[in-house]
C-alpha beads as a LAMMPS data file, in Angstrom:
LAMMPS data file: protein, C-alpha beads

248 atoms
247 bonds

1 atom types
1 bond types

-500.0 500.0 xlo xhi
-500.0 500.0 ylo yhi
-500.0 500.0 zlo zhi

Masses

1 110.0

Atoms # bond

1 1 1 212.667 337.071 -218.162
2 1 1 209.561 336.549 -220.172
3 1 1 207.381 336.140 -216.665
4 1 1 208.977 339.533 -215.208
5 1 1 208.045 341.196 -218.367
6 1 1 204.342 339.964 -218.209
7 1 1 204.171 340.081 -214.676
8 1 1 202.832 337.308 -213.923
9 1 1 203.921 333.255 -213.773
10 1 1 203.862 330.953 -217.461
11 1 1 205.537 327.448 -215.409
12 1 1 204.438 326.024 -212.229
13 1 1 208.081 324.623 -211.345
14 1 1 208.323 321.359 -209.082
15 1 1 211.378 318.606 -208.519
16 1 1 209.028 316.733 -211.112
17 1 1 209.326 318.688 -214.025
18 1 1 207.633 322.092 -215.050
19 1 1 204.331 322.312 -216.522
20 1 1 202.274 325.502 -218.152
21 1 1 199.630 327.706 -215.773
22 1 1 196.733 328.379 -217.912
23 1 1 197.844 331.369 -218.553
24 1 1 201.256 329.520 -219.542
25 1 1 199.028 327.701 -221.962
26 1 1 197.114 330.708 -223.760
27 1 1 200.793 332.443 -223.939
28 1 1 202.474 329.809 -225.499
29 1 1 199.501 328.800 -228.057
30 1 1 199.380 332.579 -229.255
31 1 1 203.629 332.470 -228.980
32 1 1 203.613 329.218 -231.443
33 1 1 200.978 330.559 -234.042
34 1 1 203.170 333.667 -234.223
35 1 1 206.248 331.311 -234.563
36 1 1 204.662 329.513 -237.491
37 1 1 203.216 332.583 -238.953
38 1 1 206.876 334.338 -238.944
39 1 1 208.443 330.956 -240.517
40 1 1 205.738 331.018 -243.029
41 1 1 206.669 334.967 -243.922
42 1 1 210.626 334.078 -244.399
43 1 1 209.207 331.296 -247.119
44 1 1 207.179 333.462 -248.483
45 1 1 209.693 336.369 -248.665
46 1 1 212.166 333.876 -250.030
47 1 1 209.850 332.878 -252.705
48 1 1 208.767 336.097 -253.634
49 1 1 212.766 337.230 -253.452
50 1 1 213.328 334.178 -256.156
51 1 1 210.514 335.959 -258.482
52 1 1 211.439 339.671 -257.690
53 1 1 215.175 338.619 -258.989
54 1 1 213.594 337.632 -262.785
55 1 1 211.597 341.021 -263.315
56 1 1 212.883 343.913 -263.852
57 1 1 209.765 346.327 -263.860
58 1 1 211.092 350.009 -265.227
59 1 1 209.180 353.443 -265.722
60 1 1 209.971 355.886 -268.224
61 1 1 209.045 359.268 -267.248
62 1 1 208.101 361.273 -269.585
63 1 1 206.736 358.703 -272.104
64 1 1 208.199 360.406 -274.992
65 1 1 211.374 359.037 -273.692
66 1 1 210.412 355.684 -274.456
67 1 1 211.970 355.556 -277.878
68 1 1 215.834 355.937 -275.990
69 1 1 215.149 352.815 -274.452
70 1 1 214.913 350.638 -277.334
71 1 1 218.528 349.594 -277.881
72 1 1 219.448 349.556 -274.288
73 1 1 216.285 347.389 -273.589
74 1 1 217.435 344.704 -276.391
75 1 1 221.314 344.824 -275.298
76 1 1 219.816 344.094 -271.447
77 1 1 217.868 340.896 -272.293
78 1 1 220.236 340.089 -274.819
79 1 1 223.334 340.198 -271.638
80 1 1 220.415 338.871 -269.648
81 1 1 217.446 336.488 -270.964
82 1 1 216.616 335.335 -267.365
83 1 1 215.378 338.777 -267.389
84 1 1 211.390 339.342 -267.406
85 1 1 211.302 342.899 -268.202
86 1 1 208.332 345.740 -268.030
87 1 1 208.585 348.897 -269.617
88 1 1 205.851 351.540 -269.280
89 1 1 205.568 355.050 -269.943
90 1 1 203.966 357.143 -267.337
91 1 1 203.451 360.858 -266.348
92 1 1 206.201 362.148 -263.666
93 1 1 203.425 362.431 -260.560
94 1 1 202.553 358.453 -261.310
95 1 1 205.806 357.209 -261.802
96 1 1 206.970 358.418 -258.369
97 1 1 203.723 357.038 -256.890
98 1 1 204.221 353.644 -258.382
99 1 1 208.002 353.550 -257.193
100 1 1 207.187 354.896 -253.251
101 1 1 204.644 351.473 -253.794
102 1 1 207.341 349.316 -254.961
103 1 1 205.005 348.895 -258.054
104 1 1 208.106 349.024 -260.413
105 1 1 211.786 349.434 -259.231
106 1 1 213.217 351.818 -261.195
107 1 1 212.314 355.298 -262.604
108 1 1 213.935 357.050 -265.115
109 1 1 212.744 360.789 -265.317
110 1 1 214.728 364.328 -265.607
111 1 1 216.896 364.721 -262.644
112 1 1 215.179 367.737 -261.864
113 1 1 211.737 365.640 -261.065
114 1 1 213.577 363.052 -259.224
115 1 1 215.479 365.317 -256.970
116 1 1 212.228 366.630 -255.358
117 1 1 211.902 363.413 -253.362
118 1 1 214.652 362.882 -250.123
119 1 1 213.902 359.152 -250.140
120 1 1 215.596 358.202 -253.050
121 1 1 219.037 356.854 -254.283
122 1 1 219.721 358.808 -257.518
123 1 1 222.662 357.899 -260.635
124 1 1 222.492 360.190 -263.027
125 1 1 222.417 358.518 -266.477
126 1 1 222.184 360.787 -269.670
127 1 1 222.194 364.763 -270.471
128 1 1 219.008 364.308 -273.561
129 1 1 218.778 366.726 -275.995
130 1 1 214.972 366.806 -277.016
131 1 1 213.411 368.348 -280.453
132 1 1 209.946 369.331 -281.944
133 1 1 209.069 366.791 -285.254
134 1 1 205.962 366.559 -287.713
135 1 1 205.460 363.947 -290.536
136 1 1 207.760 364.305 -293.260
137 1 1 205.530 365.595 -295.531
138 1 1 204.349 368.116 -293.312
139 1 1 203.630 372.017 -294.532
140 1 1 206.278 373.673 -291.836
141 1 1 208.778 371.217 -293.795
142 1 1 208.688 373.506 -296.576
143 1 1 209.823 376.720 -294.642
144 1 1 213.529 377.182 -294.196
145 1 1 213.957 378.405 -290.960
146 1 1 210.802 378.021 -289.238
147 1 1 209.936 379.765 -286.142
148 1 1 208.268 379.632 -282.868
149 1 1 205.267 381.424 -284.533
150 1 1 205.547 379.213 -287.709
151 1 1 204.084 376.282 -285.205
152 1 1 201.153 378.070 -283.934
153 1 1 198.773 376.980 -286.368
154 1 1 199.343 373.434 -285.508
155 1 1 198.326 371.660 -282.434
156 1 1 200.677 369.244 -280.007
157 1 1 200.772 365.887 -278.942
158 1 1 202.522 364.847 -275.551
159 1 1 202.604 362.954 -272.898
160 1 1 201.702 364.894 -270.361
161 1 1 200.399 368.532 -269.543
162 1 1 202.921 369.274 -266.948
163 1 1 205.749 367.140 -267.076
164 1 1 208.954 368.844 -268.307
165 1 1 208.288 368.924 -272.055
166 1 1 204.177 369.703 -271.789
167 1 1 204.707 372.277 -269.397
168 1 1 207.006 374.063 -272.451
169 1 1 204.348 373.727 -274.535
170 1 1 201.609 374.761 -272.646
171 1 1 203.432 377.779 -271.546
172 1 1 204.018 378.705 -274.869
173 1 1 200.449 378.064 -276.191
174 1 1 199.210 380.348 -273.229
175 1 1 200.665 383.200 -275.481
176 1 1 198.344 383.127 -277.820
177 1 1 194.940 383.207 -274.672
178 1 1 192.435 381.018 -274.541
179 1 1 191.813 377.686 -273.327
180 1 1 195.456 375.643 -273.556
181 1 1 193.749 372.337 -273.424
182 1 1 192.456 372.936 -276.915
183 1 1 195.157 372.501 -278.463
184 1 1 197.023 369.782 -277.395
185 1 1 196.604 365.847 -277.133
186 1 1 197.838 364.263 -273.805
187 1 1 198.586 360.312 -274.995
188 1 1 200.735 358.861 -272.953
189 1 1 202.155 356.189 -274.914
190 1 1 205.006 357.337 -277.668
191 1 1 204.315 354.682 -280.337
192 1 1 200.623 356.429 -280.539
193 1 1 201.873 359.617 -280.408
194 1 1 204.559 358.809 -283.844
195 1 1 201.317 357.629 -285.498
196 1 1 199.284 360.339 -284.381
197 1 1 202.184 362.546 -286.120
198 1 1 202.692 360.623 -288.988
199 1 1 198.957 360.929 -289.751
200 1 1 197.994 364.358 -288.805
201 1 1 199.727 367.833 -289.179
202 1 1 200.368 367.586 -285.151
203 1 1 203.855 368.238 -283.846
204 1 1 205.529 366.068 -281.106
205 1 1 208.579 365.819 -278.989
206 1 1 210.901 363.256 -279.652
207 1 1 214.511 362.384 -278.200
208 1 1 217.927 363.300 -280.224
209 1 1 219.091 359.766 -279.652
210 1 1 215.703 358.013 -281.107
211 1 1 215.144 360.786 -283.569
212 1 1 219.047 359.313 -285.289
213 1 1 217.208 356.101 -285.836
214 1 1 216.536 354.933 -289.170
215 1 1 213.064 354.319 -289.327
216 1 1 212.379 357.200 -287.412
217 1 1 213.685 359.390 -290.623
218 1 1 212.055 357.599 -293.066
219 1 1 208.425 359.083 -291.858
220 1 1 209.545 361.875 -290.154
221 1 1 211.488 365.232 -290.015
222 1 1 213.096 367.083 -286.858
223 1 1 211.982 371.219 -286.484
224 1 1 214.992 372.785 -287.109
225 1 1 214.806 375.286 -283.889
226 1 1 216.377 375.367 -280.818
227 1 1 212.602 375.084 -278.369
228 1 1 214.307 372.869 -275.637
229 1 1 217.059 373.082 -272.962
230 1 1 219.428 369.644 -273.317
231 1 1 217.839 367.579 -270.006
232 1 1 220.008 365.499 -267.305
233 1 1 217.805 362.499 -267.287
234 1 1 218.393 360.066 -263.850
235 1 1 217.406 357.318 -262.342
236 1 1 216.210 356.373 -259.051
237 1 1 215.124 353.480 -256.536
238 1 1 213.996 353.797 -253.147
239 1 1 217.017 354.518 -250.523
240 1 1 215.219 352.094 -247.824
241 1 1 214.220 349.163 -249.936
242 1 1 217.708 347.065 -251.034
243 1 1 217.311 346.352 -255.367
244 1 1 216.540 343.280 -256.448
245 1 1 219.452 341.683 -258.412
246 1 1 217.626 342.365 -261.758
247 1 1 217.221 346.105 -261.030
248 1 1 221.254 345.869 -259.392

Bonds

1 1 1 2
2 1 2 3
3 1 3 4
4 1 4 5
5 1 5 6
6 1 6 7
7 1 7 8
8 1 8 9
9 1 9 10
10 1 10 11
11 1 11 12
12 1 12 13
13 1 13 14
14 1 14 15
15 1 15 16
16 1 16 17
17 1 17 18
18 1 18 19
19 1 19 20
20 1 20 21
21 1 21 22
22 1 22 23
23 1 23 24
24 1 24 25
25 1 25 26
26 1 26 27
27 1 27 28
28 1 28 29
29 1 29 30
30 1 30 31
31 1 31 32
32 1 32 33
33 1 33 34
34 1 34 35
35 1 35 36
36 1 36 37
37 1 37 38
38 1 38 39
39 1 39 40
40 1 40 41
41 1 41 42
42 1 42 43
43 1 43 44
44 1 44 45
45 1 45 46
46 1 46 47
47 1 47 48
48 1 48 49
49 1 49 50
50 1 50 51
51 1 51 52
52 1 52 53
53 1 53 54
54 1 54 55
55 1 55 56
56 1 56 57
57 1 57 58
58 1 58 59
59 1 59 60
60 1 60 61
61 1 61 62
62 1 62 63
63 1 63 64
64 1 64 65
65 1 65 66
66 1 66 67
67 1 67 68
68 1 68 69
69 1 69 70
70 1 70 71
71 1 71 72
72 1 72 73
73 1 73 74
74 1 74 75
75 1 75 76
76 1 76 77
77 1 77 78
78 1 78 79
79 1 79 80
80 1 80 81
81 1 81 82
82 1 82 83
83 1 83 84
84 1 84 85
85 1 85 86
86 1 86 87
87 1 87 88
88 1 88 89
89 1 89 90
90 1 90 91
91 1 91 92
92 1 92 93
93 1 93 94
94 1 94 95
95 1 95 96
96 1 96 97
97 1 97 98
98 1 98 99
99 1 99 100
100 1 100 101
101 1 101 102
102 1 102 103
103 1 103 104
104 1 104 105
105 1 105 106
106 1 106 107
107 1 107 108
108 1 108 109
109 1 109 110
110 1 110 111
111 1 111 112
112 1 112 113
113 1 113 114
114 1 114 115
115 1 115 116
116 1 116 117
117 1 117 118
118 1 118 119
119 1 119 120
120 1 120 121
121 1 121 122
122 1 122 123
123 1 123 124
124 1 124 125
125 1 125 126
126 1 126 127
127 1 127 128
128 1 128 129
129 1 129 130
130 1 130 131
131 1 131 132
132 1 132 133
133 1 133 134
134 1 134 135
135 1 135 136
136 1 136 137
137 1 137 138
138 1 138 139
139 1 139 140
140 1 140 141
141 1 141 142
142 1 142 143
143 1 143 144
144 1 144 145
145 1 145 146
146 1 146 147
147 1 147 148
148 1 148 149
149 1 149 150
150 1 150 151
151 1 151 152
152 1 152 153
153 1 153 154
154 1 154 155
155 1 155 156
156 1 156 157
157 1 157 158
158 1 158 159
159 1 159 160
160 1 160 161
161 1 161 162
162 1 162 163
163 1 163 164
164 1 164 165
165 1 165 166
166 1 166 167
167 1 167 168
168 1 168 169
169 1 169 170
170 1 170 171
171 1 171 172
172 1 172 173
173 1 173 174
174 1 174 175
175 1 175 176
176 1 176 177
177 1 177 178
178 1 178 179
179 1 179 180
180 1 180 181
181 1 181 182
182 1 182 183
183 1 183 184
184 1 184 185
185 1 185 186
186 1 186 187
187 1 187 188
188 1 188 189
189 1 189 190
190 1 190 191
191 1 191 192
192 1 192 193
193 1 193 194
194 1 194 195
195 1 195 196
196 1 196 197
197 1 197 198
198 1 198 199
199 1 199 200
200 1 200 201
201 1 201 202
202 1 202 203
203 1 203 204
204 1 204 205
205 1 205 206
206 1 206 207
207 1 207 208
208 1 208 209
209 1 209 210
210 1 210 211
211 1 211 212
212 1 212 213
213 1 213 214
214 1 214 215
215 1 215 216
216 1 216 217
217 1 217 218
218 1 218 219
219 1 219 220
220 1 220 221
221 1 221 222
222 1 222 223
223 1 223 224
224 1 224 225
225 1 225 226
226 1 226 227
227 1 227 228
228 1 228 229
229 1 229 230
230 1 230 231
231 1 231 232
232 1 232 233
233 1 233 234
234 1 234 235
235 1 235 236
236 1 236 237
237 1 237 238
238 1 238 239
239 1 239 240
240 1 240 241
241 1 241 242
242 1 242 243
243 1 243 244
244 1 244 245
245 1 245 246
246 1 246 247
247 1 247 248
């Protein structure tokens, strides 16, 4: 079949056996080095399969949703300490880049984000209710019932320009003219952006589930105003790639 295929003879055949033309010869060296090659990839893909299933490598889109991972993350490694796990912060644009290059294998951003991309299997995890904060001590603090214009004096810290939060801001910063970029920090990691807070009269974004936390209280104080929509908050792997039995 091979022979009709190529179109031209691989065995001289004879009532004393069957030997290889030289073109036989070339075909069959190539044919064994590709044999070898494709038992070496199942090894390595069986190796590689044995690592994949120990780390669990997670983004956390935006970064200010970092803090709602803290319990979960303990109770994981805590069910499961064969469990290597990697959790990073990253804007919305890069997480999705990082997950189409099976750089990490799962991404947890607003369902809204996520459901931009057809090539991805979605569960939908949380509805997060998100709120401005400043340092406890912090002059708005001592007004009542502040209001939007009671927090244009101060600049903001967040993760990103124009993920779902930073895009808020910004568009409510573009009220007052001018050059947005002025007035607010992009750090996209949220333990710098609580000490940035706690140091600074700056005003951040933090999630109503981290925000309950004790220590979280005891430096700083949640904005008692109603700036943000509650957020359906997903996560998502790619549809074509099967998860590794960390990320399952």
């Amino acid at each position: 079949d091979v022979e009709v295929v190529l179109g031209y003879t691989l065995f001289l055949r004879s009532a004393r056996g069957v030997t290889a033309t030289p073109e036989g010869r070339e075909f069959l060296t190539r044919a064994a080095r590709i044999v070898a090659d494709f038992d070496l990839l199942i090894e390595d893909a069986r190796s590689n399969r044995q690592s994949s299933d120990q780390k669990l490598r997670v983004g956390v889109s935006p970064a200010t949703l970092e803090g709602f991972f803290n319990r979960p993350a303990a109770l994981l490694l805590k069910r499961r300490p064969d469990i290597c796990l990697t959790i990073s912060g990253v804007p919305s644009d890069r997480g999705m880049d990082l997950l189409k290059r099976g750089d990490i294998d799962l991404l947890f951003a607003p369902m809204e984000t996520l459901q931009r991309e057809s090539d991805l299997t979605i569960d939908p995890v949380h509805n997060v209710s998100m709120q401005l904060f400043a340092r406890k001590d912090h002059p708005i603090a001592e007004i009542k019932h502040p209001t939007i214009d009671d927090m244009r004096p101060y600049k903001f810290v967040t993760s990103d320009l124009y993920e779902i939060f930073g895009a808020q801001i910004r568009d409510f910063l573009d009220e007052d003219g001018g050059d947005v970029t002025d007035k607010i920090h992009v750090i996209n990691n949220f333990s710098i952006i609580m000490e940035v807070v706690a140091q600074t009269d700056c005003l951040s974004v933090v999630s109503g589930n981290y925000a309950s936390s004790q220590s979280f209280r005891e430096r700083f104080f949640l904005i008692d105003l109603d700036f943000f929509d509650p957020m359906e908050f997903g996560m998502a792997r790619l549809s074509k790639w099967l998860p590794s039995r960390s990320a399952s």
